[in-house]
C-alpha positions in Angstrom: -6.2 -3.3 25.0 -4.2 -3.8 28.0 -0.6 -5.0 28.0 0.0 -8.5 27.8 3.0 -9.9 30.1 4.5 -13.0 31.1 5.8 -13.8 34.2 8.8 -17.0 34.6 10.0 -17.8 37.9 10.1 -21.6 39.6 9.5 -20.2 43.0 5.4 -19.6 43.5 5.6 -17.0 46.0 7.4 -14.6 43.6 5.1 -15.8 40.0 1.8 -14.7 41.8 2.5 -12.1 44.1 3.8 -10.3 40.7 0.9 -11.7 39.0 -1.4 -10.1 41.2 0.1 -6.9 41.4 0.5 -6.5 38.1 -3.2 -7.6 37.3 -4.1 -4.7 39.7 -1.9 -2.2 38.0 -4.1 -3.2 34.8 -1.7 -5.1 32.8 -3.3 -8.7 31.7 -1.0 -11.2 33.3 -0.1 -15.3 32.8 3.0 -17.1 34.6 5.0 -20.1 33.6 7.1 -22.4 36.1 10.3 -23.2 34.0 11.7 -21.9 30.8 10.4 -25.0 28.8 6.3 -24.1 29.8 7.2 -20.0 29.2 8.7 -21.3 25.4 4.9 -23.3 25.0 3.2 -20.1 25.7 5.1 -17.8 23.6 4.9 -19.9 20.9 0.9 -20.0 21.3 0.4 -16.4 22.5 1.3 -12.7 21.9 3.2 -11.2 25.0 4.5 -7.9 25.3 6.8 -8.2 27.7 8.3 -11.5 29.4 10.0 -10.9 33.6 11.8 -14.0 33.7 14.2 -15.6 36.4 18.0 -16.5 35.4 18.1 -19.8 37.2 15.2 -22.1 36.6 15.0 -25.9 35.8 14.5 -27.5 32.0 16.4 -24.7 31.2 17.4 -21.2 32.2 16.4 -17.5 31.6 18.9 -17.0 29.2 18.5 -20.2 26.9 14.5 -18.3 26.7 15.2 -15.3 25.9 17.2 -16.9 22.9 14.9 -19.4 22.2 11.9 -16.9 22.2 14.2 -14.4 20.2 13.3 -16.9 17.6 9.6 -17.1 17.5 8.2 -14.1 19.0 11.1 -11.1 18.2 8.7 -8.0 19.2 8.7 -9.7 22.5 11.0 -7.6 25.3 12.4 -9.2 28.3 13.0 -8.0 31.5 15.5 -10.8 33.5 15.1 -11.5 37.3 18.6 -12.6 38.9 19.6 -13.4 42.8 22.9 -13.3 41.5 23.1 -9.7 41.7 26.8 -10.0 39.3 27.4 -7.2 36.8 28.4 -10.3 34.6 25.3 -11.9 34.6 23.1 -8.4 33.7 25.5 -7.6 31.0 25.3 -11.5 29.5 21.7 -10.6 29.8 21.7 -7.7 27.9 24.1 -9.0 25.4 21.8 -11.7 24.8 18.8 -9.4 23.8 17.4 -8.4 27.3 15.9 -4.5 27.6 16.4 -4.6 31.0 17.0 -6.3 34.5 16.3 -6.8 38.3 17.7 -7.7 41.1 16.2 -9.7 43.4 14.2 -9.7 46.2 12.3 -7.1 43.5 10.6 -4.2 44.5 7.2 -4.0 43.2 6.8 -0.1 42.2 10.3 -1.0 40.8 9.1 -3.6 38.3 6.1 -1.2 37.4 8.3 1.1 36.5 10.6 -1.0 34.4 7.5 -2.2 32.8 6.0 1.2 32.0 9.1 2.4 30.6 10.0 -0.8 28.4 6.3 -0.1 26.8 6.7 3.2 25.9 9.6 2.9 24.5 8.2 -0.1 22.4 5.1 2.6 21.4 7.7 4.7 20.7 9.1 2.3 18.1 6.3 1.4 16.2 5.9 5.1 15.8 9.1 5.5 14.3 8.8 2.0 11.7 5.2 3.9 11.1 7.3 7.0 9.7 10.1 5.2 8.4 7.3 3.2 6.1 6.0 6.9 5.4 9.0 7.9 4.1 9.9 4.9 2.3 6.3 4.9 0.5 7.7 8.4 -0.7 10.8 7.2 -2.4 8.3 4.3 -3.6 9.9 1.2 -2.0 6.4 1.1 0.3 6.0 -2.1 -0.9 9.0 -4.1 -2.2 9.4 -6.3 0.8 12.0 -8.7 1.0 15.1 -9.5 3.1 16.7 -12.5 0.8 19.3 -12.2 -0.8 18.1 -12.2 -4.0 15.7 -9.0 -3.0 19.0 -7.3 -1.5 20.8 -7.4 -4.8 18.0 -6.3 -6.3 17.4 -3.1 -4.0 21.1 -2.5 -4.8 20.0 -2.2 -8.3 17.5 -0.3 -7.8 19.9 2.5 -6.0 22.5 2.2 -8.7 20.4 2.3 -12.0 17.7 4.9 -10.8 19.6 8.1 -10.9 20.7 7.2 -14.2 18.4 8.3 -17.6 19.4 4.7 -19.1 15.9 2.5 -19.9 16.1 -0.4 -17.9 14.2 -4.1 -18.9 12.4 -6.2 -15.6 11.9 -9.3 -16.3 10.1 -12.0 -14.3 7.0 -13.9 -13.7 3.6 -12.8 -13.0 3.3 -12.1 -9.3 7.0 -10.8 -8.9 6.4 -7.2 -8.5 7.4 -5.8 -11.7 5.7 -2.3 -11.8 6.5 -2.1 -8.3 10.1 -2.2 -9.0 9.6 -0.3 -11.9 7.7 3.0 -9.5 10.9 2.6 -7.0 13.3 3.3 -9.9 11.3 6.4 -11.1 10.5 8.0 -7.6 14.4 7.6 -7.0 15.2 9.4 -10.2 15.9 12.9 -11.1 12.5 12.4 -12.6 10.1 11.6 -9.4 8.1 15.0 -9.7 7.0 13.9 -13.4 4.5 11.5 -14.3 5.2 8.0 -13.8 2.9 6.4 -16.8 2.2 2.9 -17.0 0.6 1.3 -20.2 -0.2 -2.7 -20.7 1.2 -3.6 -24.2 -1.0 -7.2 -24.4 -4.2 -5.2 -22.8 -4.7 -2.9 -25.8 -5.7 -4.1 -29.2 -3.5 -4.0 -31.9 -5.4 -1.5 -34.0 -5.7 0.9 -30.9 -1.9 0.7 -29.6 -0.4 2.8 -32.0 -2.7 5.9 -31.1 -2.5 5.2 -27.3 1.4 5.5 -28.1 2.0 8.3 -29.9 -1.7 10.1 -30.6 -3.4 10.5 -33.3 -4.5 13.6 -35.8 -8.4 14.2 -36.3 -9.8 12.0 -39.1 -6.7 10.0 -39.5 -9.1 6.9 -39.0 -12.6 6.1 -38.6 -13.9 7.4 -35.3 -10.4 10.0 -34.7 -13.3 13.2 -34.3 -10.3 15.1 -32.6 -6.5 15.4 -32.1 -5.1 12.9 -29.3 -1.5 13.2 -27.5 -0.3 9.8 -27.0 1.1 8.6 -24.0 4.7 9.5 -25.3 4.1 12.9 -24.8 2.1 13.1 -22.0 5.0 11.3 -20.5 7.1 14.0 -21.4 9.7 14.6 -18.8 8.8 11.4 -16.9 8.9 7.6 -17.2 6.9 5.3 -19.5 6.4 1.9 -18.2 5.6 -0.5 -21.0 4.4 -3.6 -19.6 4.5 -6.9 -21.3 6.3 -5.3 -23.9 6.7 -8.7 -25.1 3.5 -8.3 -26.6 4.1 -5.3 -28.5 3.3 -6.0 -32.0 6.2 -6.2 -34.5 5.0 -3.2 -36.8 5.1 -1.0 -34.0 8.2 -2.1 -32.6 10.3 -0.5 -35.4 8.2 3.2 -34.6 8.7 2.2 -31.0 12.8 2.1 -31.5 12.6 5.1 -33.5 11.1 7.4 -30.8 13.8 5.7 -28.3 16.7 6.4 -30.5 15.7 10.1 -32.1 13.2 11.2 -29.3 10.6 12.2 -31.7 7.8 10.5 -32.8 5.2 11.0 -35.5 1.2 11.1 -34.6 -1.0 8.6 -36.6 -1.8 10.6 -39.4 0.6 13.7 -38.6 3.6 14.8 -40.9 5.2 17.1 -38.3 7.4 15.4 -35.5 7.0 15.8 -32.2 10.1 16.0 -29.5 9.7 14.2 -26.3 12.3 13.6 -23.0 10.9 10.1 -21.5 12.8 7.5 -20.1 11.8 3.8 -20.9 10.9 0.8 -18.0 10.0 -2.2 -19.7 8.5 -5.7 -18.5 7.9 -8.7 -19.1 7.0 -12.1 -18.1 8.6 -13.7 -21.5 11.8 -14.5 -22.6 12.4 -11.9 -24.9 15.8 -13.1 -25.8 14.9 -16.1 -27.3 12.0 -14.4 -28.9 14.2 -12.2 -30.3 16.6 -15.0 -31.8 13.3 -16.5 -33.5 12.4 -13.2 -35.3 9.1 -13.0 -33.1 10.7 -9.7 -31.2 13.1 -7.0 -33.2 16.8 -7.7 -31.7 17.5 -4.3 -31.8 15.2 -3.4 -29.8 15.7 -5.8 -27.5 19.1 -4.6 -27.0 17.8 -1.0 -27.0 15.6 -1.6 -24.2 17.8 -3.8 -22.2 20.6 -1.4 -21.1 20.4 -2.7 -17.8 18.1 -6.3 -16.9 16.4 -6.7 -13.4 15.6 -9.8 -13.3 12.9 -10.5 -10.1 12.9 -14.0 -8.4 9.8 -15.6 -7.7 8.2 -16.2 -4.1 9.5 -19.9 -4.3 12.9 -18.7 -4.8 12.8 -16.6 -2.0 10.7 -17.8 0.4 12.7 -16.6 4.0 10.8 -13.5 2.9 7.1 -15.0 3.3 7.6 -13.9 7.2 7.8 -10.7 6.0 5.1 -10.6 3.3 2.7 -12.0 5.7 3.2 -9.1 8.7 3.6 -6.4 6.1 0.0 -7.6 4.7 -1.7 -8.2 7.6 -0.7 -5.1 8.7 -2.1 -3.5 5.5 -5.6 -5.2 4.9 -5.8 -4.4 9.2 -5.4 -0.9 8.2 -8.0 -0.5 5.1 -10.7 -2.7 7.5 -10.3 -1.8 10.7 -9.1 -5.3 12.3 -6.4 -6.1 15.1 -4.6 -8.9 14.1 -1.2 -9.4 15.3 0.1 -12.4 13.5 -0.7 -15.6 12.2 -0.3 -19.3 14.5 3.0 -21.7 13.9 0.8 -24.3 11.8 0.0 -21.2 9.6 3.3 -20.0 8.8 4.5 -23.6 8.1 1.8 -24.1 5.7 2.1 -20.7 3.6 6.3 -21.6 3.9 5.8 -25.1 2.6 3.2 -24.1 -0.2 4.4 -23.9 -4.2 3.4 -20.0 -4.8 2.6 -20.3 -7.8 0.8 -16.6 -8.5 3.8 -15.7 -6.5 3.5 -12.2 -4.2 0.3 -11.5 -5.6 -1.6 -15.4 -4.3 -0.1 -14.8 -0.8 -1.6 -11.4 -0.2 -4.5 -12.7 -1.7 -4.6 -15.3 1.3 -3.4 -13.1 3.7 -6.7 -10.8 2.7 -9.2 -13.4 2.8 -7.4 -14.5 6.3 -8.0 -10.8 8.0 -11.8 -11.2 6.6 -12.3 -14.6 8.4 -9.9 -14.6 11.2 -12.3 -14.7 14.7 -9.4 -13.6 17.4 -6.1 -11.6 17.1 -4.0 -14.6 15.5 -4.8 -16.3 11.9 -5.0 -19.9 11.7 -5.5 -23.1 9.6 -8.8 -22.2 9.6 -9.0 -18.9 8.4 -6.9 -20.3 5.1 -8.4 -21.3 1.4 -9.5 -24.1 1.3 -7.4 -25.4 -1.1 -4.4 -24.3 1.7 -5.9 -26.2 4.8 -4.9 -29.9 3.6 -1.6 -28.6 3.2 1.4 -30.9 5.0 4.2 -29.3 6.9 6.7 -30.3 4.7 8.6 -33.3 6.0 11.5 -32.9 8.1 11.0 -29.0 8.4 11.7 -27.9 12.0 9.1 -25.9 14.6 11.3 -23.0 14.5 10.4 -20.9 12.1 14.2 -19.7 11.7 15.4 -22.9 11.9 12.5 -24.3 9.2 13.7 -20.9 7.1 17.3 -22.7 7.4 16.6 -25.3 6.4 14.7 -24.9 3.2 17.6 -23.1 2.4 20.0 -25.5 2.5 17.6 -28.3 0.9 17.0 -25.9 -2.2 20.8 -25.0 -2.8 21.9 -28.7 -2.5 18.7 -29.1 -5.5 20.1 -26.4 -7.3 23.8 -28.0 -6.9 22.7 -31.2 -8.0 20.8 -29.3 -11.0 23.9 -27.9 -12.5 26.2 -30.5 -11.9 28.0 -28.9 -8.7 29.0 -25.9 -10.8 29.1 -23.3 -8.2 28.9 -19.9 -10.9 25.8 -22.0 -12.6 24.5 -22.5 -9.4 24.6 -18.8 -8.2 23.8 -17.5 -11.6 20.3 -19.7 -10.7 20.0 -18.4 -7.4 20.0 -15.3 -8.2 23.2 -14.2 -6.1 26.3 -13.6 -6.6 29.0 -16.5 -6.0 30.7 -14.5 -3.0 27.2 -14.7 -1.1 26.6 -18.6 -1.8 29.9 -19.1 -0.1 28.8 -17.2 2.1 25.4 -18.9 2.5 27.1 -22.2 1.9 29.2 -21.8 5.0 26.3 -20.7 7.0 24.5 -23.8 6.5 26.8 -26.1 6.8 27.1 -27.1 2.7 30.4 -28.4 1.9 32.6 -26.1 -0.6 35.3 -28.5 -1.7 33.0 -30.2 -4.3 32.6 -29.0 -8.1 34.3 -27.0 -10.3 35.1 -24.0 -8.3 
């Protein structure tokens, strides 16, 4: 598919005289008369790459490229100036700009600017391709998130995985918890051993034991051979116990033992067996307070929770869902063959303003059905859930996706202040952040600091 360009200039002559000579270079073409008609087409079309004048009315060049900057960042801008200043280019390219012209513009000139700016921007989806390759090898291919909340926990994640100690991830369903859990083994000393994941509350009870720690031959009805449990199989590597939680109380006390002596005894066997595996738990409960109520052994509890991760959910951290939807459209484009570049204004505004309830897992479950349905490059309403389509930009959010991003934000800290009284260390604790970044976020968005307790 040809190159997609935009071309802003108030002066006719110039708009189509590029327009046609770029058209006959190939490159598919549009033009825009003022800054404020080039904004309406960015915001409802893909471009590549935007040639715009400095000096235009509504308003100029530079107030564009800012404004676009916004809404449409893959977007590179070459700016047109009479005012042939080095202040002006170098404002310009302060500002974002990849490059600039002088005019009256030559038109082999602008081809080559063009052609250059193009391959450099093939050149840099090439290198995000093998930076994603190489991330998928240290397995953080797909823990996406830019929030705060997610940055702590990728900080975690680089301290606590070249440790041995077993770590507890705790969080709701649809937060990522094995995913977290694969990043911190393939960033261990461990990442060329197995990385074994078992479902504590998908097993029965009478069948959890074996799967554990094996089993001798006729030990029980149906045991027609030996079987090496999963702690051995393990051996060297990590065992991910998920929903530990569910684990049942008799086998918590064998479960501690292995953790504590690392040895374990087969069901039916009298000899013990070493084993050298490092522990990942999850969960989706509150295992504390099941502990305190005798429903969950406190000292395993403790045992397993050296060090707690403890995963926000999509509603707490949703200036990621930008993110989430490119990295999944990108994905589910990949498995089925589809060009799909993005998804409309309308769209993003609904999947920002919806309560995620399924969390991660619910939006790349809508972002799949989307690629399936969408008819052109761009997902809209339409290609939503049903259940998604009657959804209401929620009132008072802005256009601008950066600026809507903003102010949820601000709207969810003030909730979150009001929750806990105006007690700043509660309130940061429930964010999920530390208090040094919600001052920081507090003075980024305008909230007042001289309230509350701190």
């Amino acid at each position: 598919m040809p190159a997609k360009i935009l071309v802003v200039d108030d002066e006719i002559a110039i708009r189509d005289s590029l327009k046609l000579f770029l058209e006959e270079e190939g490159f598919t073409t549009e033009t825009a008369a003022d800054g404020e008609e080039a904004l309406d087409k960015i915001e409802e079309d893909n471009y590549d790459v935007v040639l715009s004048d400095i000096k235009m009315p509504k308003f100029d060049g530079i107030q564009l490229l800012e404004k676009s900057a916004q809404i449409s960042p893959g977007t590179f801008f070459i700016i047109m100036t009479a005012f042939a200043s080095v202040d002006t280019a170098i404002n310009a390219l302060r500002k974002g700009a990849y490059d600039y012209l002088i005019k009256p513009v030559e038109f082999e000139d602008v081809l080559i600017r063009v052609k250059r700016l193009l391959d450099f921007k093939s050149v840099s989806l090439e290198n995000k391709a093998l930076r994603q390759r190489v991330s998928s090898s240290l397995g953080f291919q797909n823990i996406i998130g830019n929030s705060d909340s997610m940055k702590r926990i990728f900080s975690l994640i680089t301290t606590v995985a070249p440790t041995n100690s077993n770590v507890l991830i705790s969080g709701k369903s649809g937060t990522g918890k094995e995913l977290v859990a694969k990043a911190i083994h393939y960033n261990s000393v461990r990442k060329d051993k197995v990385f074994l994941p078992i479902n504590c509350g998908a097993i029965s009870e009478n069948l959890i034991e074996s799967e554990l720690f094996g089993h001798k031959k006729g030990s029980f009805t149906g045991a027609s051979e030996d079987k090496q449990g999963l702690f051995k199989v393990a051996d060297g590597g990590t065992l991910f116990l998920d929903e530990i939680g569910d684990l049942p109380l008799n086998l918590q006390v064998k479960l501690l033992r292995a953790i504590e002596d690392r040895e374990f005894f087969p069901v039916g066997g009298t000899k013990s067996i070493k084993t050298n595996v490092r522990i990942i738990a999850a969960t989706h409960q509150n295992i504390f307070e099941k502990a305190k109520s005798g429903e969950f052994r406190e000292d395993l509890y403790y045992r397993l929770n050296v060090v707690e991760l403890k995963l926000p959910t999509l509603n707490e951290r949703k200036e990621d869902i930008p993110l989430l939807i490119n990295h999944f459209i990108e994905k589910y484009c990949n498995e089925m063959g589809r060009k799909i570049v993005g998804v409309d204004n309308e769209t993003t505004k609904i999947l920002m303003g919806h309560n995620w309830r399924g969390g991660v897992r619910e939006l790349e479950n809508i972002i799949e059905r989307a690629v399936i349905f969408a008819e052109g490059e761009v997902i809209t309403v339409e290609d939503l859930s049903d259940y998604l389509r009657g959804s209401a930009t929620p009132a008072g959010y802005p256009d601008s996706l950066k600026d809507a991003i903003k102010t949820f934000e601000k709207d969810h800290i003030n909730k979150i202040f009001k929750k806990y009284d105006h007690d700043k260390e509660s309130a940061a604790k429930a964010l999920n952040i530390g208090l040094s970044s919600l001052y920081r976020k507090m003075e980024e968005l305008g909230i007042p600091t001289k309230f509350g307790k701190h």
